[in-house]
C-alpha positions in Angstrom: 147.8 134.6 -124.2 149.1 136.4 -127.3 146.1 136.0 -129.3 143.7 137.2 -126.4 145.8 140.5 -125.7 145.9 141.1 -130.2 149.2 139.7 -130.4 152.8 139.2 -128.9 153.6 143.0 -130.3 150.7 144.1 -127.9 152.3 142.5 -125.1 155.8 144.0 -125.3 154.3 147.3 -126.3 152.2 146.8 -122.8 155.3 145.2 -120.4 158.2 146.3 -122.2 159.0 142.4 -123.0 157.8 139.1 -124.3 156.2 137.3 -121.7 156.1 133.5 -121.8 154.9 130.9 -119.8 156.6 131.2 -116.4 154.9 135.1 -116.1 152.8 135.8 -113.1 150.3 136.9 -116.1 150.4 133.1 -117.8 150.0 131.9 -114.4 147.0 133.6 -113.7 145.2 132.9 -116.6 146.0 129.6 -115.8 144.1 129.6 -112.6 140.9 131.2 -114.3 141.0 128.3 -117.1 141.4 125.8 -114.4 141.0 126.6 -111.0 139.0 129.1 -111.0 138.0 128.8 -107.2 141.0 130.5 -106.2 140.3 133.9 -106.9 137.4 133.7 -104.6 139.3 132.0 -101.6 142.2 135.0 -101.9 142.1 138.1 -100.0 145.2 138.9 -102.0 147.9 138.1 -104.5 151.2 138.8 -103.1 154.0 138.9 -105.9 157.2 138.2 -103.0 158.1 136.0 -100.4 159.8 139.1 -98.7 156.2 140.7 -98.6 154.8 137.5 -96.8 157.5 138.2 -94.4 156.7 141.9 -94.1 153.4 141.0 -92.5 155.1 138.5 -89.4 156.9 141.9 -89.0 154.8 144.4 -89.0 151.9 142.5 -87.4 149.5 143.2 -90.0 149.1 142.3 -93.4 151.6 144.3 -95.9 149.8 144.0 -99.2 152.9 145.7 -100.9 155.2 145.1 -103.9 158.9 146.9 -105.5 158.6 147.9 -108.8 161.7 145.7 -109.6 159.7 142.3 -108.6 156.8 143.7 -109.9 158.5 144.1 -113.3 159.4 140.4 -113.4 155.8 139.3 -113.2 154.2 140.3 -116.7 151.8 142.8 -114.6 153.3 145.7 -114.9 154.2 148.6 -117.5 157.6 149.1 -119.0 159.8 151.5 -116.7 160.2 154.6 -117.6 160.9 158.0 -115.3 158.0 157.6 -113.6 158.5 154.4 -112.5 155.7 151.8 -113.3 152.2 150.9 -112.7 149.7 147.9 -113.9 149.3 147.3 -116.7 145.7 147.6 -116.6 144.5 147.6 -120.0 146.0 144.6 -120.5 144.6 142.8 -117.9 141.3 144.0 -119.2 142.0 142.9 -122.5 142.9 139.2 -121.3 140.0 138.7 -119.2 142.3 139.5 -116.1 140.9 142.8 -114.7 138.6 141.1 -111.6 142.2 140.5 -110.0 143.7 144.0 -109.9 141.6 144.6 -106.5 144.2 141.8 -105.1 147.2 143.1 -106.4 149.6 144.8 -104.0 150.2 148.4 -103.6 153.7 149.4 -105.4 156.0 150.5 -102.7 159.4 152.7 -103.2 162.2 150.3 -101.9 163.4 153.6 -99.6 159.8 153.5 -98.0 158.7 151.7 -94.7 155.7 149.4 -94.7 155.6 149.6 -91.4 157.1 149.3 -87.9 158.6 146.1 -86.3 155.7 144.6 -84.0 156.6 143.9 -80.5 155.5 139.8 -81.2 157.9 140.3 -83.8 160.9 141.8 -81.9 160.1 139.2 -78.6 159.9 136.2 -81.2 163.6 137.0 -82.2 164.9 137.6 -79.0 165.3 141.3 -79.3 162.6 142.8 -77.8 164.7 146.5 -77.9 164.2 146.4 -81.4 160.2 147.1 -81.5 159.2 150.0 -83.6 161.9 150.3 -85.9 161.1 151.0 -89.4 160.5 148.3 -91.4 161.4 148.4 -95.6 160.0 145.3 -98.3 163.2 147.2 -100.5 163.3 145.6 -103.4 164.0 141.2 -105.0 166.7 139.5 -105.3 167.8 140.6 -108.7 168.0 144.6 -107.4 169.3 143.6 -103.8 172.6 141.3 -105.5 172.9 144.4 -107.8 172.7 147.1 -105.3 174.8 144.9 -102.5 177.6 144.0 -104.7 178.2 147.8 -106.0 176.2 146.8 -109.4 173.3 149.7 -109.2 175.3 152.3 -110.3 175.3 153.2 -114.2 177.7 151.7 -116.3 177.8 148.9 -113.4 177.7 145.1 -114.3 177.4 142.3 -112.4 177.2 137.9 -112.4 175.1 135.8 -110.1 176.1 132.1 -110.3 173.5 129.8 -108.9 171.9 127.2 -109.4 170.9 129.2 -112.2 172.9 132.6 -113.1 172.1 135.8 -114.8 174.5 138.8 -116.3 172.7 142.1 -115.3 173.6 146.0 -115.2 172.2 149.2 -114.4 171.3 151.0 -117.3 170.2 154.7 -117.9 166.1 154.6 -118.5 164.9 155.3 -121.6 161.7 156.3 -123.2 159.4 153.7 -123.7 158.7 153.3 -127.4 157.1 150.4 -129.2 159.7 147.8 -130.2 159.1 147.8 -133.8 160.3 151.3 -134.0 163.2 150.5 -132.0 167.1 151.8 -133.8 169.8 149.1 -133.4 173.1 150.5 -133.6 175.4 147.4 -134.5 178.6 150.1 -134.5 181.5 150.4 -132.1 181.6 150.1 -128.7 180.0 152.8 -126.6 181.9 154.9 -124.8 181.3 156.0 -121.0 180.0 159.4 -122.3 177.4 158.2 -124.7 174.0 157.4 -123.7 172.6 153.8 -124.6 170.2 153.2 -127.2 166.6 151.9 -126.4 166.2 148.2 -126.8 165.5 146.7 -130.6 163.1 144.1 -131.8 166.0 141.7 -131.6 166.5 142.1 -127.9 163.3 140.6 -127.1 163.8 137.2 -129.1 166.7 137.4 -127.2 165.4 137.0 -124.1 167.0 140.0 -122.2 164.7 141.8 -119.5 164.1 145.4 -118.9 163.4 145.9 -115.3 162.6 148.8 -112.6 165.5 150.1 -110.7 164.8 151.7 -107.1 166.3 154.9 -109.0 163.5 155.8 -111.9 166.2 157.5 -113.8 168.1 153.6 -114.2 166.9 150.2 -115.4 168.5 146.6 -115.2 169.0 144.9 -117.8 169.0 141.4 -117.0 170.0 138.3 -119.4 169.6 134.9 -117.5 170.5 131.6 -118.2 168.4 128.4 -117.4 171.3 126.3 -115.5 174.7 127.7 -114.4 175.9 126.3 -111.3 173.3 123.5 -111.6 175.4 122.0 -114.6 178.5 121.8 -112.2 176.4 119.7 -109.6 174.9 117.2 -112.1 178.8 116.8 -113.2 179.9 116.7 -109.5 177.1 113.8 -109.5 177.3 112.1 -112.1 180.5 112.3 -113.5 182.3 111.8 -110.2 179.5 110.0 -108.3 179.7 112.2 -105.4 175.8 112.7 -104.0 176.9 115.1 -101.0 178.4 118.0 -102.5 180.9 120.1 -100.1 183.5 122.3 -100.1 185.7 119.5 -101.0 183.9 118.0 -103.0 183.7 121.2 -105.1 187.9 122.3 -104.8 188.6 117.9 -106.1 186.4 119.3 -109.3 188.7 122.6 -109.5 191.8 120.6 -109.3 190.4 118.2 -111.6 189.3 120.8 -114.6 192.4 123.2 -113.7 194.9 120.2 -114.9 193.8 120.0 -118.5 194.3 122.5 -121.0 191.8 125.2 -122.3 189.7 123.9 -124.8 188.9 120.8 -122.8 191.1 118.5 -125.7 188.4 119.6 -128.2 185.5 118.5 -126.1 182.3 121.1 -126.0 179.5 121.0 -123.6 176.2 122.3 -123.7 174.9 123.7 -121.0 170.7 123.6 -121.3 170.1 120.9 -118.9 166.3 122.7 -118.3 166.4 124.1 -121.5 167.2 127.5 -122.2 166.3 131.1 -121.4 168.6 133.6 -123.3 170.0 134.1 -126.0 167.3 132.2 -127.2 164.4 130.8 -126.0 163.3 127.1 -126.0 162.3 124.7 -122.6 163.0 121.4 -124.7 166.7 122.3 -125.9 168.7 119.8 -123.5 172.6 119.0 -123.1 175.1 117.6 -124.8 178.6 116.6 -124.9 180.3 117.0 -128.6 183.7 115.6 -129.6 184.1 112.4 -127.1 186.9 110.6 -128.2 189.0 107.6 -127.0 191.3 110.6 -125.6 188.7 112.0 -123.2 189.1 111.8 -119.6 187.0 112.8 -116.7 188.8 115.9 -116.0 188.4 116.9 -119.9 184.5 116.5 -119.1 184.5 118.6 -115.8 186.5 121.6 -117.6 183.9 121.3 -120.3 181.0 121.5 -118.5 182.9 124.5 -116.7 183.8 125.9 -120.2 180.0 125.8 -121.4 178.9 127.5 -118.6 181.4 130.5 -119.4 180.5 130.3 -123.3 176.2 130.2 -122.2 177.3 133.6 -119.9 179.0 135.1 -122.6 176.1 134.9 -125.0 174.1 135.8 -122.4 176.2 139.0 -121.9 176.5 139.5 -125.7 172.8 139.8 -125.9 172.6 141.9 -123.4 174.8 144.5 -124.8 173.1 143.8 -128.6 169.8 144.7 -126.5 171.5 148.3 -124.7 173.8 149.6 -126.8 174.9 147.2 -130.1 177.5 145.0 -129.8 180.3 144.4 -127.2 183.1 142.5 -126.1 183.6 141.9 -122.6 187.4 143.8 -123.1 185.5 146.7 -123.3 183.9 146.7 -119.6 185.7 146.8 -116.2 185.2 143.5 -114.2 182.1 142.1 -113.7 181.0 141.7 -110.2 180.4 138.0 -109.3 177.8 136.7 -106.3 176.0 133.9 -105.6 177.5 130.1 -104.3 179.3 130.0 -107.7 181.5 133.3 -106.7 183.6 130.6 -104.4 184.8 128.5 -106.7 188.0 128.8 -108.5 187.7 126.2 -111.5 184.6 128.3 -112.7 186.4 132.0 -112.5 189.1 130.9 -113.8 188.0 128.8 -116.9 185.5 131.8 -117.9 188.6 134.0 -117.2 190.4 132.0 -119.8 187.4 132.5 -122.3 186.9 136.6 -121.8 185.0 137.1 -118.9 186.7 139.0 -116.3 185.2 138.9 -113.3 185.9 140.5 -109.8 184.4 138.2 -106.6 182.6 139.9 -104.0 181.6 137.4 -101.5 184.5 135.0 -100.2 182.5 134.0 -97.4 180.4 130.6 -97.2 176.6 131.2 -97.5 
């Protein structure tokens, strides 16, 4: 992909990042090379499932896309105040351009797509609800942001899932090319000083510059291949318990809680599907380091818990490095936390213990 668009610098100058092989754009020329048929069985390419269900609402397709999806997918310029568009010349450039015709049109996430269809409304027992405006808003990474208080400026926040991701709202900056990029490695910034635009190290890095619904902000979003995933496979195989519950889950708490910090010298890492930021590679795997004839299972469960703290606060490290040099979580206010991983207490509290101060938002089940 690099060498058809005249190398990775071209990309990021294009997008705004590196983009590697889980981009919509890799995927893509990955169904010229070797399905080719597709593009002529598609009437259009839609870039979110919440645009698929758009059109059951509305009645009628709604070939429509947010700039903060869109900004995920490798297709579309680097935000800036005007917001962003396709990156056309790079689709040109990659043999890509015959799909732009398919791609969706880039929707505001304060604009309607539509009106609720009376199928719709009778479908879901409430028929009084017909004709009421319906909005694609934005994906998941801007909705948690926005929903948990996160979309403000300044404002952080932590999704624990499966897989998990540090993000902020950031103020926008002009788009330059990286190479030119300052990197201020100084003190802390202060609420009153505006942030830096990224540096060459930030994309190495694997930290993401993505559309806000306000043009004025951006997120900056560094994500993590496993977080909550590690805690499962240790639920699994470490306790042998295949039906993971609520119980199941506050056994593991109690079990990690009882054992110092530190986990009796015992380190876990966390890349159980490799690894996203601060570094990229899909082959890196996990380990345990330091087993000794002192080790028991509850040493293993806080360091499983303990590596996913230490993999979110390199995550969160590079995502200061990338906005505004280097930072220690003391620094910030708490971090918001969502996602299934927000309800567990072994997991806060260990990554309490290692700097990362968090602030749950959502003590309801799912």
């Amino acid at each position: 992909m690099a060498s058809l668009a005249g190398g990775e610098d071209a990309i990021v100058a294009a997008t705004g990042m590196r983009q590697g092989p889980t981009s919509v754009l890799a995927k893509l020329l990955w169904l010229q090379r070797h399905q080719p048929h597709a593009l002529k069985e598609a009437s259009s390419l839609l870039l979110g499932a919440h645009a698929y269900v758009c059109s059951h609402l509305i009645g009628r397709p709604a070939r429509v896309v947010d700039s903060t999806t869109l900004s995920t997918t490798g297709l579309a310029t680097c935000p800036n105040a005007n917001g962003v568009s396709y990156a056309s010349d790079l689709l040109h450039s990659l043999g890509l351009s015959h799909w732009l015709p398919l791609l969706p049109d880039i929707l505001p996430p304060t604009q309607s797509c539509g009106a609720l269809s009376v199928e719709a409304a009778e479908r879901m027992g409430a028929r009084h609800l017909a004709g009421i405006p319906v909005f694609h808003s934005c994906g998941d990474l801007g909705a948690s942001a926005v929903g948990c208080g996160a979309g403000l400026p300044g404002t952080e926040y932590i999704y624990l899932g499966t897989s998990g991701w540090v993000a902020g709202s950031f103020p926008n900056q002009p788009s330059r090319h990286p190479a030119s990029q300052p990197h201020d490695q100084g003190s802390p910034r202060l609420a009153s000083q505006p942030l830096a635009p990224p540096p060459p190290l930030a994309w190495s890095q694997g930290v993401f510059t993505l559309a806000h619904p306000d043009p004025s902000l951006v997120f900056r979003t560094a994500p993590i291949m496993t977080a909550g995933g590690n805690y499962k496979w240790a639920l699994n195989t470490l306790l042998n318990i295949a039906d993971v519950s609520e119980a199941a889950f506050h056994a593991a708490d109690v079990a990690a809680l009882s054992v110092p910090a530190g986990s009796g010298g015992l380190l876990y890492l966390p890349f159980l599907n490799g690894e996203r930021c601060p570094f990229e590679d899909p082959n890196m795997r996990a380990a345990f380091i330091g087993v000794s004839a002192a080790t028991t299972q509850s040493h293993m469960i806080r360091a499983v818990l303990e590596g996913v703290a230490f993999a979110l606060l390199s995550a969160y490290g590079a995502m200061h490095t990338c906005s505004s040099g280097s930072r220690s979580t003391g620094d910030t206010a708490p971090l918001r936390i969502v996602g299934g991983g927000a309800r567990y207490v072994g997991l806060i509290s260990v990554g309490a213990n290692h700097g990362i101060c968090v602030q749950p938002t959502n003590r309801l089940p799912r």
